[in-house]
Structures are given as C-alpha cells and as structure tokens.
N, CA, C and O atoms as a CHARMM CRD file, in Angstrom:
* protein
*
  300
    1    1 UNK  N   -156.43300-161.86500  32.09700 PROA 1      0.00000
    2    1 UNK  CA  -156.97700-160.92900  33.04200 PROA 1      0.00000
    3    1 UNK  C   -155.97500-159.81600  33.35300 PROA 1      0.00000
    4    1 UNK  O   -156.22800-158.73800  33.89200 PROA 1      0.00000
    5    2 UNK  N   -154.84700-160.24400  32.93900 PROA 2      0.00000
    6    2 UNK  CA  -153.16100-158.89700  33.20500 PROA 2      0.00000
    7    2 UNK  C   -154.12600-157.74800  32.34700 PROA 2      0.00000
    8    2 UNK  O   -154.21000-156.65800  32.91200 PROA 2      0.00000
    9    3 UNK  N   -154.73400-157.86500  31.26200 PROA 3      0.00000
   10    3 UNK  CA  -154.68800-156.80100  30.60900 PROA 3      0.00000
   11    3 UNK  C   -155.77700-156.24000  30.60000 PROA 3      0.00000
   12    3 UNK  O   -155.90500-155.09500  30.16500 PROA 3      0.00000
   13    4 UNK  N   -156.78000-156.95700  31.08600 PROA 4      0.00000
   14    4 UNK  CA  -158.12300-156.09500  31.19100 PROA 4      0.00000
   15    4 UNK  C   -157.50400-155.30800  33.15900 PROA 4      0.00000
   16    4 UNK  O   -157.83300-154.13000  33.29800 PROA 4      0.00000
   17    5 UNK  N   -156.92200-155.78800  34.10200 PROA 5      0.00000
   18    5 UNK  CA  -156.46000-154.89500  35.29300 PROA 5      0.00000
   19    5 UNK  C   -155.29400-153.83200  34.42600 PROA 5      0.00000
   20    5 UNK  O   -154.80300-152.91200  35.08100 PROA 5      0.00000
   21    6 UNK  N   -154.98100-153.96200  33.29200 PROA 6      0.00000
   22    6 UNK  CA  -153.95700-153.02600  32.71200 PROA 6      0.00000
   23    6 UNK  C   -154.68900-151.84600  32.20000 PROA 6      0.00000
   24    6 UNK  O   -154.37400-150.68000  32.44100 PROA 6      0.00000
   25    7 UNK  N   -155.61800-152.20200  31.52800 PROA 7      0.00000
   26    7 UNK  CA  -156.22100-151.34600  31.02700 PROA 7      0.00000
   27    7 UNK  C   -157.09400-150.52000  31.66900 PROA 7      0.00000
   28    7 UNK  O   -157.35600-149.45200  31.11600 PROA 7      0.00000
   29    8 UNK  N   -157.54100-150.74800  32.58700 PROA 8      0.00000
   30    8 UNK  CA  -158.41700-150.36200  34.22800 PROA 8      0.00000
   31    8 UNK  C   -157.60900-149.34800  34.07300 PROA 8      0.00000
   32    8 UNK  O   -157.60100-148.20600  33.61500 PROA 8      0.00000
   33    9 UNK  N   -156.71300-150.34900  34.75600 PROA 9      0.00000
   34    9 UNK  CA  -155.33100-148.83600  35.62500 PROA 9      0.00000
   35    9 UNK  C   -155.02000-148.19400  34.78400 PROA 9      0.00000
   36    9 UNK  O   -154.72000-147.06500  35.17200 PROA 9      0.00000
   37   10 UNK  N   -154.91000-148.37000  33.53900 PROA 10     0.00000
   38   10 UNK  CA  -154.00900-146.72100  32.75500 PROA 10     0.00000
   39   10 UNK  C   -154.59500-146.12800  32.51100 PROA 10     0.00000
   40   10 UNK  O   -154.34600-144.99200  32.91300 PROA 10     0.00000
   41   11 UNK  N   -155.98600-146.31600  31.59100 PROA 11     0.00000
   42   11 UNK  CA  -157.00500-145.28500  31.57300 PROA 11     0.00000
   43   11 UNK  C   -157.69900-144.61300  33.22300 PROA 11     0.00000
   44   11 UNK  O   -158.26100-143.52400  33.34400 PROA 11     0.00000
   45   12 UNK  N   -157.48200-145.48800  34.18500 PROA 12     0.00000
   46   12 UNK  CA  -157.92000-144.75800  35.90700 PROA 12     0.00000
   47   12 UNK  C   -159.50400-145.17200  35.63600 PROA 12     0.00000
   48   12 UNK  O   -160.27500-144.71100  36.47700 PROA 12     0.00000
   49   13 UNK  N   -160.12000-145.99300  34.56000 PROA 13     0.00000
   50   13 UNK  CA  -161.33100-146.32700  34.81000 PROA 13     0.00000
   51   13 UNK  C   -161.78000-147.27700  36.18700 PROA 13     0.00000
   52   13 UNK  O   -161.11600-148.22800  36.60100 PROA 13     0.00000
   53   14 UNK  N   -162.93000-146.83400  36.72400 PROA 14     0.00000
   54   14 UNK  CA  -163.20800-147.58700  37.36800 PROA 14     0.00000
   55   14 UNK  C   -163.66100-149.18000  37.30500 PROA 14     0.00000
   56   14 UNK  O   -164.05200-149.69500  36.25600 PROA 14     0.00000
   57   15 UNK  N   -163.56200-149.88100  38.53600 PROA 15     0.00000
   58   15 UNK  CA  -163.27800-150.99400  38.78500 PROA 15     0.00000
   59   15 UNK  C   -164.45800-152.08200  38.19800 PROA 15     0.00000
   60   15 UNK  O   -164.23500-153.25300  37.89100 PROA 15     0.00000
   61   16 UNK  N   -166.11300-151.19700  38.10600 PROA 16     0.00000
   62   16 UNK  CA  -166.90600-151.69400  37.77400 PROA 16     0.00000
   63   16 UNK  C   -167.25600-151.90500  35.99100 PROA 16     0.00000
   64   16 UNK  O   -168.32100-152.32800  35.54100 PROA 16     0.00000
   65   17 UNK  N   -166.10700-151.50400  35.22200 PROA 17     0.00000
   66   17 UNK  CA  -166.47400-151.81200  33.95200 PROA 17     0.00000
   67   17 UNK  C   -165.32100-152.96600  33.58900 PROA 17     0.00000
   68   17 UNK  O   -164.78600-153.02500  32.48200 PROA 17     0.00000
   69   18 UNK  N   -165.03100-153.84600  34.65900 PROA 18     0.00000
   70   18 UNK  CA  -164.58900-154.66500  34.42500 PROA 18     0.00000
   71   18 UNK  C   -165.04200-155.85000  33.46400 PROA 18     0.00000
   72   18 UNK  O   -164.15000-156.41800  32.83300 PROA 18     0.00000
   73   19 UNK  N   -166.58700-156.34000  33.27600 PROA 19     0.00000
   74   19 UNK  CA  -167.10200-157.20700  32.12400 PROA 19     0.00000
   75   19 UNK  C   -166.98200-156.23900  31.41500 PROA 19     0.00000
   76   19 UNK  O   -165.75900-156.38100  31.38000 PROA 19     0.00000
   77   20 UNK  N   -167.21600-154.94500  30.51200 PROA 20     0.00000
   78   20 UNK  CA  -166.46200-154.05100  29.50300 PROA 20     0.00000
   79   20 UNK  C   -165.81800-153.95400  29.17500 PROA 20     0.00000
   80   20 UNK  O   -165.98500-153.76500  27.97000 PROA 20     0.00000
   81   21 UNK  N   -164.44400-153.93000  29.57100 PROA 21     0.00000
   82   21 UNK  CA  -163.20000-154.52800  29.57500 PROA 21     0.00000
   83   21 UNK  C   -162.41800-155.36100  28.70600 PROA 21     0.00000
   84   21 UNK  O   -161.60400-155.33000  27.78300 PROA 21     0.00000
   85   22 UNK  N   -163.51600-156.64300  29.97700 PROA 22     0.00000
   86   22 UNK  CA  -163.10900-158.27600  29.72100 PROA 22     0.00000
   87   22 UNK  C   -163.35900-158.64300  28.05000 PROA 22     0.00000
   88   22 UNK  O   -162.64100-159.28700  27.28600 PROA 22     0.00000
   89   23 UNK  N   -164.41500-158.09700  27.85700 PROA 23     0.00000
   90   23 UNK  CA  -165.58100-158.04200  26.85300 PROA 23     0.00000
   91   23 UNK  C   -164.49200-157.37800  25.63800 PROA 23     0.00000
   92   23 UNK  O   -164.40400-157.87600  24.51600 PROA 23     0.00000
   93   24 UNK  N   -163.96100-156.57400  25.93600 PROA 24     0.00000
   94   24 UNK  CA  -163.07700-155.93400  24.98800 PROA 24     0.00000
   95   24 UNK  C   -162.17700-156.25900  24.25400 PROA 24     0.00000
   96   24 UNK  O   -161.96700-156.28100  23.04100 PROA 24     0.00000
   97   25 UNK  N   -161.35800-156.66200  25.70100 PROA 25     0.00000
   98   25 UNK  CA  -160.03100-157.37700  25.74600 PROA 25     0.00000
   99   25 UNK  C   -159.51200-159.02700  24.70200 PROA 25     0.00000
  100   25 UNK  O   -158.44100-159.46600  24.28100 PROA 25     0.00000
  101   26 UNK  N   -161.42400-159.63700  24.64200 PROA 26     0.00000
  102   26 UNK  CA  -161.22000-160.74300  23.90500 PROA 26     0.00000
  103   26 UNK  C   -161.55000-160.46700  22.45000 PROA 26     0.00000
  104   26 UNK  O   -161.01100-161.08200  21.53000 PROA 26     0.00000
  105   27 UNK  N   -162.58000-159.38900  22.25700 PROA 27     0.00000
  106   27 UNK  CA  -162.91300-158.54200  20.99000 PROA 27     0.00000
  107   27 UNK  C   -161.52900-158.16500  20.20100 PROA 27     0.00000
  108   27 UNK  O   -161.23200-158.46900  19.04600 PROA 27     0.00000
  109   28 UNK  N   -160.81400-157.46200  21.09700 PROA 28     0.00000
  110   28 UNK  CA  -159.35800-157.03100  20.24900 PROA 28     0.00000
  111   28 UNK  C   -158.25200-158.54700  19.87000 PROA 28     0.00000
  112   28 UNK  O   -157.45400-158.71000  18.94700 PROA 28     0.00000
  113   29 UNK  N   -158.58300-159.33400  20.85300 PROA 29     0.00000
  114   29 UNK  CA  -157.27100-160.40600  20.53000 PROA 29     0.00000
  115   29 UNK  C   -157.76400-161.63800  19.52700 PROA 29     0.00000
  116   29 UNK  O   -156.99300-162.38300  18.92200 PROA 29     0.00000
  117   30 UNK  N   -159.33900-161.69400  19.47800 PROA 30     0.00000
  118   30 UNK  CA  -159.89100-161.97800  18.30000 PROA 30     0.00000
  119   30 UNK  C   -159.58800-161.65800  17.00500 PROA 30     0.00000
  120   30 UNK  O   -159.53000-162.51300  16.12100 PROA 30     0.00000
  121   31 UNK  N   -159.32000-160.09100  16.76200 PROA 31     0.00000
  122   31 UNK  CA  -158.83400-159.86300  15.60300 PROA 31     0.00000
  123   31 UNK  C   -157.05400-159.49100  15.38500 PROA 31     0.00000
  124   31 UNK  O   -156.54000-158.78900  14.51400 PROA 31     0.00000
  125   32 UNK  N   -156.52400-160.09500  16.29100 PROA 32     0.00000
  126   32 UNK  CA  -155.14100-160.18800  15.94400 PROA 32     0.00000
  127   32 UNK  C   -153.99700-161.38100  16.12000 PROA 32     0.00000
  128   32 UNK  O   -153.65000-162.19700  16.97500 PROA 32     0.00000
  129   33 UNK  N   -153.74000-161.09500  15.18300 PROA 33     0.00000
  130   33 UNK  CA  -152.60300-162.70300  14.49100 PROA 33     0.00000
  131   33 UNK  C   -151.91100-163.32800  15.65300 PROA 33     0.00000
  132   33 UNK  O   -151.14000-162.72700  16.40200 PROA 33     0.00000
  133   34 UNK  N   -152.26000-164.62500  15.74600 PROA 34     0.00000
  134   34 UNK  CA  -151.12600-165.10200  16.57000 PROA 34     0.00000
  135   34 UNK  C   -150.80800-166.10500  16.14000 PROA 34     0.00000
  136   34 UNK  O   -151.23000-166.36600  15.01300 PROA 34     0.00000
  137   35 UNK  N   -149.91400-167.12800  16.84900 PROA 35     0.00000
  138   35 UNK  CA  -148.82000-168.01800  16.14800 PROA 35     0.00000
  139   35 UNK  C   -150.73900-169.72300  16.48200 PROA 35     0.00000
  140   35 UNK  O   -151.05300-170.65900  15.74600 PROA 35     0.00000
  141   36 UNK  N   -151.28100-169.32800  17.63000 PROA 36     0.00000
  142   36 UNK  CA  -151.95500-170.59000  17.30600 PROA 36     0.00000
  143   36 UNK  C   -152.95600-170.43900  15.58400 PROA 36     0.00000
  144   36 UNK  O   -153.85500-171.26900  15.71800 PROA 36     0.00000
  145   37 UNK  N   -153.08200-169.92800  14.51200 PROA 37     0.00000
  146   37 UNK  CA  -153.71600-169.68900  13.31100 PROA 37     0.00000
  147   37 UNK  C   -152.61800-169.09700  12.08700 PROA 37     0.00000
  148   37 UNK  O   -152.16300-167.95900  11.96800 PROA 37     0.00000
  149   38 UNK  N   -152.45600-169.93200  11.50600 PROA 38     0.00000
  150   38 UNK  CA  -150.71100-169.00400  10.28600 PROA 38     0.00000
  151   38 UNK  C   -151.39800-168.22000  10.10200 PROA 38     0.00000
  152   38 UNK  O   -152.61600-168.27900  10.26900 PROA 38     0.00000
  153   39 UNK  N   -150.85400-167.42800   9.76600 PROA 39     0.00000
  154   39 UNK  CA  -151.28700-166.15900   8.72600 PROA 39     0.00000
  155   39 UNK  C   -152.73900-165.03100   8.75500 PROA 39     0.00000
  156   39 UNK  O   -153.15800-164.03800   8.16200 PROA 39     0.00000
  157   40 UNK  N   -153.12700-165.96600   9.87800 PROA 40     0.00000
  158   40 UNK  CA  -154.52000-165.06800  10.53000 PROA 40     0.00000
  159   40 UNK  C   -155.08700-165.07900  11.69400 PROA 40     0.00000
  160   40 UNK  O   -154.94800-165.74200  12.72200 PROA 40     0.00000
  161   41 UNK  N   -155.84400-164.10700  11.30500 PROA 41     0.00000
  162   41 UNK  CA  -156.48500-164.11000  13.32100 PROA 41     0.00000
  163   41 UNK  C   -157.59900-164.79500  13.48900 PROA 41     0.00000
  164   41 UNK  O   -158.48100-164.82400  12.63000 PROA 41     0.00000
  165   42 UNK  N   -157.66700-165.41900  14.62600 PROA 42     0.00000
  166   42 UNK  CA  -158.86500-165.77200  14.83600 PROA 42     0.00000
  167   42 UNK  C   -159.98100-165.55800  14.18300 PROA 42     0.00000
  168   42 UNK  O   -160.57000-166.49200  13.63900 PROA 42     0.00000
  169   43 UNK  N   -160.55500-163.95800  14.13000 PROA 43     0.00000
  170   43 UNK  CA  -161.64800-163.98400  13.62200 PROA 43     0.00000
  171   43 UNK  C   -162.26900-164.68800  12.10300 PROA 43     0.00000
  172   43 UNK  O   -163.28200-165.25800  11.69600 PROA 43     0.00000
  173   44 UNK  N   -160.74700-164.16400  11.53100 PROA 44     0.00000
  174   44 UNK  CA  -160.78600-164.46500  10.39300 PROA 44     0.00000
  175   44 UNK  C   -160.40800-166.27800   9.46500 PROA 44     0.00000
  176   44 UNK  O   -160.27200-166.45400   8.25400 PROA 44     0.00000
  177   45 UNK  N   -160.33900-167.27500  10.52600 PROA 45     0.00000
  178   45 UNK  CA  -159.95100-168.10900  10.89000 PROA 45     0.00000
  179   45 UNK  C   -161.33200-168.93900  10.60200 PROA 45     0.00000
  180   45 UNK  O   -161.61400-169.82800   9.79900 PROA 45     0.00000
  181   46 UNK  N   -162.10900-168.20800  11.68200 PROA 46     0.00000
  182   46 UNK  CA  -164.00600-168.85600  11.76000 PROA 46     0.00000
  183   46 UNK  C   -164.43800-168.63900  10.64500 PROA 46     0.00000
  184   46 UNK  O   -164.60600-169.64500   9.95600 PROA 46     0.00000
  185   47 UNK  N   -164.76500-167.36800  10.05600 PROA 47     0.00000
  186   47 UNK  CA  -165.46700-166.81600   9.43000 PROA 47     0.00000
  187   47 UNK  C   -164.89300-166.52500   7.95600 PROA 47     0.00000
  188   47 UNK  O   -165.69200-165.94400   7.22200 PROA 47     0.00000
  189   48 UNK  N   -163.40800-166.89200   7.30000 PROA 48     0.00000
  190   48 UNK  CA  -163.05600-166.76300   6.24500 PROA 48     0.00000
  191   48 UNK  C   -162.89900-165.41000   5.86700 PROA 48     0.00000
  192   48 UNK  O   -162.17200-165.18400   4.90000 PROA 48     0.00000
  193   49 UNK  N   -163.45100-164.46300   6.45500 PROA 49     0.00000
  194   49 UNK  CA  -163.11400-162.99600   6.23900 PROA 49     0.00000
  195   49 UNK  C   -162.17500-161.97000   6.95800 PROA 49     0.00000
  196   49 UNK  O   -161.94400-162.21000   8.14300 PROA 49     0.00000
  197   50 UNK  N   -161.67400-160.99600   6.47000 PROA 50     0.00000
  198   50 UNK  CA  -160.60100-160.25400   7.13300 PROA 50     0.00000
  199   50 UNK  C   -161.62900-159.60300   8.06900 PROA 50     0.00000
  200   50 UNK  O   -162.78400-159.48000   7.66200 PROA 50     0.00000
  201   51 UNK  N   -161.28800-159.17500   9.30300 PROA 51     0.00000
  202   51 UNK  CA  -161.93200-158.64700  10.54100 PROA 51     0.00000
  203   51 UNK  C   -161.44900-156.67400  10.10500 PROA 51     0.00000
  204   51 UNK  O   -160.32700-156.27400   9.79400 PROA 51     0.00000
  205   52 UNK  N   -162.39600-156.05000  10.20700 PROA 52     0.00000
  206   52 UNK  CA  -162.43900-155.05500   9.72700 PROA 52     0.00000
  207   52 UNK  C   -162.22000-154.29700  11.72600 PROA 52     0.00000
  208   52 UNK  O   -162.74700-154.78400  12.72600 PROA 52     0.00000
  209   53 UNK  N   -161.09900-152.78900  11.66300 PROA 53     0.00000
  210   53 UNK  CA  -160.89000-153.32900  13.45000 PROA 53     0.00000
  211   53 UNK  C   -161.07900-151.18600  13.20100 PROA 53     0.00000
  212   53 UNK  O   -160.65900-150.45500  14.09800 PROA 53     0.00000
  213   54 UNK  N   -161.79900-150.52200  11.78000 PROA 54     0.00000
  214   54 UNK  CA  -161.40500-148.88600  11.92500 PROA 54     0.00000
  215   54 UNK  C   -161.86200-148.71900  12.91500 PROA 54     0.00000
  216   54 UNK  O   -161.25300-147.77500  13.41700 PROA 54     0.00000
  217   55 UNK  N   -162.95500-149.22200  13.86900 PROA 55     0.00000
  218   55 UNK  CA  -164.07000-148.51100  13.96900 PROA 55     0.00000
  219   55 UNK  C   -163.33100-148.44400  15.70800 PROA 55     0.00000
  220   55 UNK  O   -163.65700-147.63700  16.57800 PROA 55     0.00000
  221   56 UNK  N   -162.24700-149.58400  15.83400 PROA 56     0.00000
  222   56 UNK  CA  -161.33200-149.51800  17.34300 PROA 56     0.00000
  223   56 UNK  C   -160.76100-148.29400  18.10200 PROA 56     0.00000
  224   56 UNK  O   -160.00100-147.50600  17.53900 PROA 56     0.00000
  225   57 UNK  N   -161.08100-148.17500  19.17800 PROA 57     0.00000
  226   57 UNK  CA  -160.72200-146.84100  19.89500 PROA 57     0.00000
  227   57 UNK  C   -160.21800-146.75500  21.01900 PROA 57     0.00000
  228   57 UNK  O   -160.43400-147.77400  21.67500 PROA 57     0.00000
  229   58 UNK  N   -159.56800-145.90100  21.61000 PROA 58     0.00000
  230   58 UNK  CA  -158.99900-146.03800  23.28200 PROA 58     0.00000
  231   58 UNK  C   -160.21400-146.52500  24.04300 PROA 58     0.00000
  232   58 UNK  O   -161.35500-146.06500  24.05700 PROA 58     0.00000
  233   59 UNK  N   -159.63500-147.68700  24.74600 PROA 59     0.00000
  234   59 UNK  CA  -160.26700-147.85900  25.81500 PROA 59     0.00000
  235   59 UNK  C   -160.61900-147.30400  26.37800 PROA 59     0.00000
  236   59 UNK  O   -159.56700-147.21000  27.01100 PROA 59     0.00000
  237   60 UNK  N   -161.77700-146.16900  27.31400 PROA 60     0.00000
  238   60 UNK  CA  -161.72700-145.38800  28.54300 PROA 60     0.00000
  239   60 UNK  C   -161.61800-144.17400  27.99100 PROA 60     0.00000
  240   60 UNK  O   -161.33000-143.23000  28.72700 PROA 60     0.00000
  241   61 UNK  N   -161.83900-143.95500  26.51000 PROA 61     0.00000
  242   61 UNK  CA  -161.82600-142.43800  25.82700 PROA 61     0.00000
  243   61 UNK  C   -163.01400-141.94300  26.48400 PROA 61     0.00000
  244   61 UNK  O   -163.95800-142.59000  26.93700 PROA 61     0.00000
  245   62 UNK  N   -162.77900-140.41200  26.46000 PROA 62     0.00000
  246   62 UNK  CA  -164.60400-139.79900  26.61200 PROA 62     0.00000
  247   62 UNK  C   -165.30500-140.21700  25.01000 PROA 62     0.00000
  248   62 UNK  O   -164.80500-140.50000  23.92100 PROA 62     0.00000
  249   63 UNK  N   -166.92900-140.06300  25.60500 PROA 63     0.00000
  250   63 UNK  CA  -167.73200-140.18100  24.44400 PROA 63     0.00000
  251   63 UNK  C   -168.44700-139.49000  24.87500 PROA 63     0.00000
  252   63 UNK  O   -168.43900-139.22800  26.07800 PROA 63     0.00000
  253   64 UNK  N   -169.22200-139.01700  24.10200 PROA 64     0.00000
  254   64 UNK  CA  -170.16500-137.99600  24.34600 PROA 64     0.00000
  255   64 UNK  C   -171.49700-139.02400  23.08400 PROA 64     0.00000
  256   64 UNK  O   -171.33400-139.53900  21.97800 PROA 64     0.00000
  257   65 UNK  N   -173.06300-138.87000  24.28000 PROA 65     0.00000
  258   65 UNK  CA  -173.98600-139.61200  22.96000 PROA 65     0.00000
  259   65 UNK  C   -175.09100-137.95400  23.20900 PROA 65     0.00000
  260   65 UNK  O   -175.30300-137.24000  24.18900 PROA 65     0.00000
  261   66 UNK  N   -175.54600-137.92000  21.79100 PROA 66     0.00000
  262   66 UNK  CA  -176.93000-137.27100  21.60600 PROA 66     0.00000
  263   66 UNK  C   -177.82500-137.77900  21.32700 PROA 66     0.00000
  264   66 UNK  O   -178.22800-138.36500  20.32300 PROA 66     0.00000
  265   67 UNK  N   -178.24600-137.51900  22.41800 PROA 67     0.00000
  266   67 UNK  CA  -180.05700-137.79500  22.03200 PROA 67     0.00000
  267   67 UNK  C   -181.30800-137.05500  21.47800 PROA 67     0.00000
  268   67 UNK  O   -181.96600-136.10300  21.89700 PROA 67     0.00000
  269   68 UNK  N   -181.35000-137.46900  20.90500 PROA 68     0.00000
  270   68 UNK  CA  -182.62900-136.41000  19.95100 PROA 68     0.00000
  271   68 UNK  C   -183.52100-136.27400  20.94600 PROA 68     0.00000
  272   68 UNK  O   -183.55500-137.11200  21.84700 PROA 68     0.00000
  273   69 UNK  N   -184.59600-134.91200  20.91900 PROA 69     0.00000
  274   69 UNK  CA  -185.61900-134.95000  21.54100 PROA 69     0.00000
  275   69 UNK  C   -186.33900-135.09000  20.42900 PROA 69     0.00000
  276   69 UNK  O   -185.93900-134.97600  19.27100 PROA 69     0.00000
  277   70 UNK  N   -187.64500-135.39600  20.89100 PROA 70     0.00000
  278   70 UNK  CA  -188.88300-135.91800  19.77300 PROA 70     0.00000
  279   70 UNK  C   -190.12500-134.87800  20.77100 PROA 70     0.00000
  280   70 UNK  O   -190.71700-135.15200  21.81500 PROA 70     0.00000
  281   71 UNK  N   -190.15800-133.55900  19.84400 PROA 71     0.00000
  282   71 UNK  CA  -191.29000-133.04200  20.27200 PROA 71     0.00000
  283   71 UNK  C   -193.13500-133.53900  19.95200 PROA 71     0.00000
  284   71 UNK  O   -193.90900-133.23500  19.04400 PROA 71     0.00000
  285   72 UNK  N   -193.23600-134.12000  20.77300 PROA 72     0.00000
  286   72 UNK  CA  -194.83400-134.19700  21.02500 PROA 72     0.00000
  287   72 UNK  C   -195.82900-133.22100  20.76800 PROA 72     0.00000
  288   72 UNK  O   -195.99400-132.64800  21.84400 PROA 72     0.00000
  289   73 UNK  N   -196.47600-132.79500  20.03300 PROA 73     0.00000
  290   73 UNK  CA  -197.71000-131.51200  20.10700 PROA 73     0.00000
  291   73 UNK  C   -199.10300-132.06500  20.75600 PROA 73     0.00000
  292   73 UNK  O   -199.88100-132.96600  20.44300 PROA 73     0.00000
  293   74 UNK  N   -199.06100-131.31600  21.57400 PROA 74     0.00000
  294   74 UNK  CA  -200.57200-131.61600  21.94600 PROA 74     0.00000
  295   74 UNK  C   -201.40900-131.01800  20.74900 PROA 74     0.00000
  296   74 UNK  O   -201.10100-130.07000  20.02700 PROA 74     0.00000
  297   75 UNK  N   -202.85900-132.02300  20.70500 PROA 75     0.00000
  298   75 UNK  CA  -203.96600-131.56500  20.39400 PROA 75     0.00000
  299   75 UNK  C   -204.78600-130.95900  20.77600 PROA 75     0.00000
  300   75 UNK  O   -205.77000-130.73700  20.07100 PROA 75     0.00000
C-alpha cells in the first residue's frame, strides 16, 4: 500500500483513484522479477510466457479519449 499512497502523491492524483492504483500497482509487480520465482516474474511463472509490459505508462499521465460521433439522418 507504500506505493500505491506513493504514487497518489507524486503524480498529486486524487485520493479517489485509489482501487486504480491498487489495481495497477499489482499489474506492474506481476510482471517483474523477484527473488520469490528464479529467473522470472510472476506473470510469466503462471502462464509460461514472457509478459509483454510496451504498452506501460506514467501513472497519472494526461490522456485524452475520442469519441466518434455517429451521424444519424433522419428520414
């Protein structure tokens, strides 16, 4: 929990994307090596495959989404 209140505070996100976070926080340590698995991470541990991590980004970055409009014609 140190690092999901770490990550709060440095990015200055607010307090309520704390399950986002949390949610994150176990997503990232899933795919990285530690001493309980030799030579691999967790993910790759379960599932026999290397955990693919490009798609990882700052926590608390802006995003911007578009939404298409879908014009309707009347008849």
């Amino acid at each position: 929990m140190n690092v999901v209140r770490s990550m709060l505070n440095e990015r200055k996100v607010p307090k309520t994307f704390w399950s986002e976070a949390a949610k994150w926080c176990v997503h990232i340590q899933n795919r990285c090596p530690t001493s309980a698995v030799e030579d691999k991470t967790p993910e790759e541990a379960w599932s026999n495959e290397k955990p693919v991590v490009g798609y990882f980004r700052v926590f608390g970055c802006v995003a911007h989404v578009h939404i298409y409009q879908i014009k309707i014609e009347a008849n």
